[in-house]
C-alpha positions in Angstrom: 136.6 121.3 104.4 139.6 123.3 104.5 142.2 122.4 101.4 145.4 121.5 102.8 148.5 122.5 100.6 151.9 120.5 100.7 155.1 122.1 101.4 157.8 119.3 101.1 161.0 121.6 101.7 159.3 121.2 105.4 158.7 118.0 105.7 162.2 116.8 107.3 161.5 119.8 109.7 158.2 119.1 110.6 157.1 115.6 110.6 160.6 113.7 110.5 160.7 112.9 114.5 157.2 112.5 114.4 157.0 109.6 111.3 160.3 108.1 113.1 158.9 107.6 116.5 155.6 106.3 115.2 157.7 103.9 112.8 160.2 103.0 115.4 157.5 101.7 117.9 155.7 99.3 115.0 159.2 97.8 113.6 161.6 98.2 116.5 164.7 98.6 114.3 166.4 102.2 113.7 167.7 101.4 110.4 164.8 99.6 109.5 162.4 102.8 110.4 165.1 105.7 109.1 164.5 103.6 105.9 160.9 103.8 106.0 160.7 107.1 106.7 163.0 108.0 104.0 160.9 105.9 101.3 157.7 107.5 102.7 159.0 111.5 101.5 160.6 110.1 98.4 157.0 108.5 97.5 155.1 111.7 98.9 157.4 113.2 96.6 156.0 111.1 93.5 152.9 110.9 94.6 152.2 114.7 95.2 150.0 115.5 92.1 147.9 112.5 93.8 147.3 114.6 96.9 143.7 116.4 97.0 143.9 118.3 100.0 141.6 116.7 102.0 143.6 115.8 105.0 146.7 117.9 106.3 150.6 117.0 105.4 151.2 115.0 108.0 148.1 112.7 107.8 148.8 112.3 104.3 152.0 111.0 104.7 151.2 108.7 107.8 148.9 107.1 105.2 151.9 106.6 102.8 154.7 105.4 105.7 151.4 102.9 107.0 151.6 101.7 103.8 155.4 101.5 103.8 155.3 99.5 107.1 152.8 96.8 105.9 154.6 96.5 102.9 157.7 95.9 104.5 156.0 92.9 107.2 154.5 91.4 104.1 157.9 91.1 102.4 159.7 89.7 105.3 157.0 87.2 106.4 156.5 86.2 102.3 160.0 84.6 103.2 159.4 82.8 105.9 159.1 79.1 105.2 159.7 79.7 101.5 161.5 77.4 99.7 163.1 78.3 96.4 160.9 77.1 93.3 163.0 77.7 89.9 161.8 76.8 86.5 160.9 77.9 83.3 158.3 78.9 81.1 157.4 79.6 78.3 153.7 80.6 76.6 154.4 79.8 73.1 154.4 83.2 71.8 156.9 85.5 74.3 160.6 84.6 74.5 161.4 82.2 77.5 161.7 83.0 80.9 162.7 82.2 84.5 160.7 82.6 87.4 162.4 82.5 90.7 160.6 83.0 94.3 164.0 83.6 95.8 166.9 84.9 93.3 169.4 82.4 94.6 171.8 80.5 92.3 170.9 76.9 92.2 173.9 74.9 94.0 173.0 71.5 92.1 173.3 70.2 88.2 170.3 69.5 86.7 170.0 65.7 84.9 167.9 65.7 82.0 164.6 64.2 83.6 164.7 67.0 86.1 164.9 69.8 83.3 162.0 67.7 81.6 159.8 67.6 84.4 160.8 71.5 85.3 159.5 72.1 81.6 156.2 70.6 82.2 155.7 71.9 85.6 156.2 76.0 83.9 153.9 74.6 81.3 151.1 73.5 83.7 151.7 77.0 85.6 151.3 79.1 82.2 148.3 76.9 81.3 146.9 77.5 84.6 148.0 81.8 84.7 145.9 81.7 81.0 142.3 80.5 83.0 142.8 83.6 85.5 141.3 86.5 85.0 142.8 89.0 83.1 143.4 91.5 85.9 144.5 88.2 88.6 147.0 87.2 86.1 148.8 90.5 85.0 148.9 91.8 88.7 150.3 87.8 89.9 152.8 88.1 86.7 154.0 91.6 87.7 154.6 91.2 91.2 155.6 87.4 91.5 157.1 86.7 88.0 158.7 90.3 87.1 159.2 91.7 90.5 157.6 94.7 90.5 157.4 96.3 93.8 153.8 97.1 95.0 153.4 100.9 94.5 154.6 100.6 90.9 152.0 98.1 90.5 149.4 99.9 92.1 150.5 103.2 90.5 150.1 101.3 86.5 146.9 99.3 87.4 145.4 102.3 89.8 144.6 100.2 92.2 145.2 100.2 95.7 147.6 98.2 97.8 145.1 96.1 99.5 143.6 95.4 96.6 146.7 94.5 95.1 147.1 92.3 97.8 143.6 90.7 97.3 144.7 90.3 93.6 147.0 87.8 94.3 145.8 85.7 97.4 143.0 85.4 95.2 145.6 84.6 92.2 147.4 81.7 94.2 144.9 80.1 95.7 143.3 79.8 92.1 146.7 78.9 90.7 147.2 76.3 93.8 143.9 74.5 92.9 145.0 74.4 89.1 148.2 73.1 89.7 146.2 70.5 92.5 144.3 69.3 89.4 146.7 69.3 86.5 150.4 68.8 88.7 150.2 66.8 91.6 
């Protein structure tokens, strides 16, 4: 198999109206696709001691911007129907922390029973983080606690962003049926 090499002073050049017109059809938004195209050089750009020559440039970094796209559907339909869930947690031997699904400031005063019942609700959710596996629980912690966008992530763990994605269905739905048990 012939050993591709990358040249990334060519890339606008070569593959910019090409990655744009295959982005544009999938998210029908030009701002929204000039962006992705943009994040998919500056990640072939971190990502080039990764590349083994296998396929040529611009397969390579169709791969990444396919990537780029999903990522980008999953974020905006993670939203959809979310409601905000605040509280805070603590595991008895890391400082305290907040954990927020959207980062939106909270319009209402808390009484006292409600901070006592948010207390025991991030308790139940750190007891139930401790029974997942250790993998499950630092990938859900990363992304959904810490915020950690997906290629960092998968770049630390070396894992793939499937599998990262697989990580953490399989981390709620064990978290949901915790919570089931111990919560509600």
């Amino acid at each position: 198999m012939t050993n591709h090499k990358l040249d990334p002073n060519n890339w606008i050049k070569l593959y910019s109206d090409y990655l744009f017109n295959y982005t544009i059809s999938r998210v029908n938004n030009r701002e929204i696709a000039q962006d992705l195209v943009s994040e998919t050089f500056l990640a072939g750009l971190k990502a080039m001691k990764n590349f083994k020559g296998e396929a040529t440039e611009r397969t390579w970094l169709i791969s990444i911007l396919k990537r780029k796209i999903i990522d980008y559907y999953r974020k905006i339909n993670s939203k959809k129907g979310q409601a905000e869930v605040r509280m805070s947690y603590s595991n008895h031997t890391d400082a305290e922390g907040d954990w927020l699904e959207e980062r939106v400031a909270d319009p209402f005063d808390k009484t006292a029973e409600d901070r006592l019942e948010n207390s025991e609700l991030g308790d139940a959710i750190y007891d139930c983080m401790s029974k997942l596996p250790e993998k499950q629980a630092q990938v859900f912690k990363m992304k959904t606690i810490l915020g950690y966008e997906t290629e960092t992530i998968c770049n630390e763990l070396n894992i793939t962003a499937s599998n990262l994605w697989v990580i953490i269905h399989r981390a709620r739905t064990a978290l949901a049926d915790c919570m089931e048990e111990k919560w509600f």
